[in-house]
N, C-alpha and C positions, 0 to 999 in steps of 0.2 A: 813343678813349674820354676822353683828357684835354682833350678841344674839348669834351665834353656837360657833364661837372662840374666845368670848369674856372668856369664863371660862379656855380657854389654854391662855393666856395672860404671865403667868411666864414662861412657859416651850417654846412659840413663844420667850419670851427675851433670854431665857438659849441658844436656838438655835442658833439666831442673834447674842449673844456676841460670842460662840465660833467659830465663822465661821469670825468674825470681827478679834478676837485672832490671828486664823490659817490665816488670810489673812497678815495679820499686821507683826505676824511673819515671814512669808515667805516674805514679801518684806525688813523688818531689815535685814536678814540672807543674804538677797541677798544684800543687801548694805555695813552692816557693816561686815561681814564677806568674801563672795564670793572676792567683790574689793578689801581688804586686801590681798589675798592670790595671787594676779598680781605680787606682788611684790615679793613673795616667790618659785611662779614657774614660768618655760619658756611659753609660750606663746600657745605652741602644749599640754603641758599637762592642763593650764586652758579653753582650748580647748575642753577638754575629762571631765576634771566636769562639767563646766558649760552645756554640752549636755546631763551630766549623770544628772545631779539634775532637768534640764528643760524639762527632758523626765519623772520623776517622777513628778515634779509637775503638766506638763501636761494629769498626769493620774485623779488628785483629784480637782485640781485647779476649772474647770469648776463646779462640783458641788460643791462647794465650796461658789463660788458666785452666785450661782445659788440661794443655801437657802439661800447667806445673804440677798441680793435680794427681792427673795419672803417675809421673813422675819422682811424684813426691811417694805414692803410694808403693812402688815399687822397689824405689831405695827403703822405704821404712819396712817393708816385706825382707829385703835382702838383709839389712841391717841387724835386727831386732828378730828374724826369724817367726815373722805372724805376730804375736804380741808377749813372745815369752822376757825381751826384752824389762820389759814395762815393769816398772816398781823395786825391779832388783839391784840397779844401779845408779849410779848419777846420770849417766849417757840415758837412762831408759826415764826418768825422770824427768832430763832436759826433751827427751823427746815428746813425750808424753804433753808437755807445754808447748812446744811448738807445733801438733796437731790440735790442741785445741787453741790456740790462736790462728791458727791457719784454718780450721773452718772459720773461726770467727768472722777472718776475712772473707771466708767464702759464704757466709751467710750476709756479710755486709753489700758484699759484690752482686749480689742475686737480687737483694730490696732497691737495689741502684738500680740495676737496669731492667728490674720491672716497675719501676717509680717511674722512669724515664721512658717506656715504653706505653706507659697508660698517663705520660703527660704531665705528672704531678712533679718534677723532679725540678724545685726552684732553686734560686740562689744560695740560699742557706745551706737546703740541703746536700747542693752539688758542694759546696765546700767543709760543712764538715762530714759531709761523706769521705770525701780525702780525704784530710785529715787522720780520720781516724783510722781508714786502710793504711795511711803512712805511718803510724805509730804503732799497730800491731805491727807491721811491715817491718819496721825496726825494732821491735822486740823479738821477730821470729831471726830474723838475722843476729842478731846478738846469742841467741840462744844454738844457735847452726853452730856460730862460731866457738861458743865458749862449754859444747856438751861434746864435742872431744880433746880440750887442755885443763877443765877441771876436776 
């Protein structure tokens, strides 16, 4: 299998970053922007965006992480060669950490929107559910960048 999509290798990365991007983005937006604006409106009208923006994201979101996902899987396949990678080196170390923060997020992202889908998902929770996707978020990016120049 690593012989068929071994020759998409850049265009599997092109995928994974922008889907890393749009992930990344949308939880900044939700942090540093969304909670800003608590402060600017009443409580009923942060009420009406926050429903409006999380019924939009809820339309792309899922395939969203969906390819990063897949994507993510297939470069750590290409990369790492199944899991021989793992433990041997710094690169296979760093990656090793950024598959488990990356389910982490993806176990964060799944109690979201099945929180959200059975109605339980309040204020609190929608914001440090952010949160905290943005700060794994930023640790898997840190770790992308710095397990091939360390």
């Amino acid at each position: 299998m690593r012989d068929l999509i071994a020759p998409y290798y850049p265009w599997i990365v092109l995928v994974h970053l922008a889907c890393a991007i749009v992930f990344v983005g949308a939880a900044a937006f939700e942090v540093f922007v969304l909670e800003a604006l608590h402060k600017r409106f009443d409580v009923t009208t942060m009420q009406q965006i926050e429903t409006a923006v999380m019924a939009r994201v809820r339309r792309y979101m899922p395939f969203v992480v969906l390819l990063l996902f897949v994507s993510g899987g297939l470069l750590f396949d290409l990369r790492c060669e199944g899991i021989r990678c793992i433990g041997e080196t710094r690169f296979g170390w760093f990656l090793l950490a950024k598959v488990v923060l990356a389910f982490g997020v993806l176990g964060v992202f799944v109690n979201a929107v099945w929180t959200g889908a059975h109605g339980r998902m309040n204020a609190c929770r929608f914001r440090y559910t952010h949160r905290i996707v943005l700060a794994l978020m930023a640790a898997i990016v840190f770790l992308a960048k710095t397990m091939f120049y360390l």
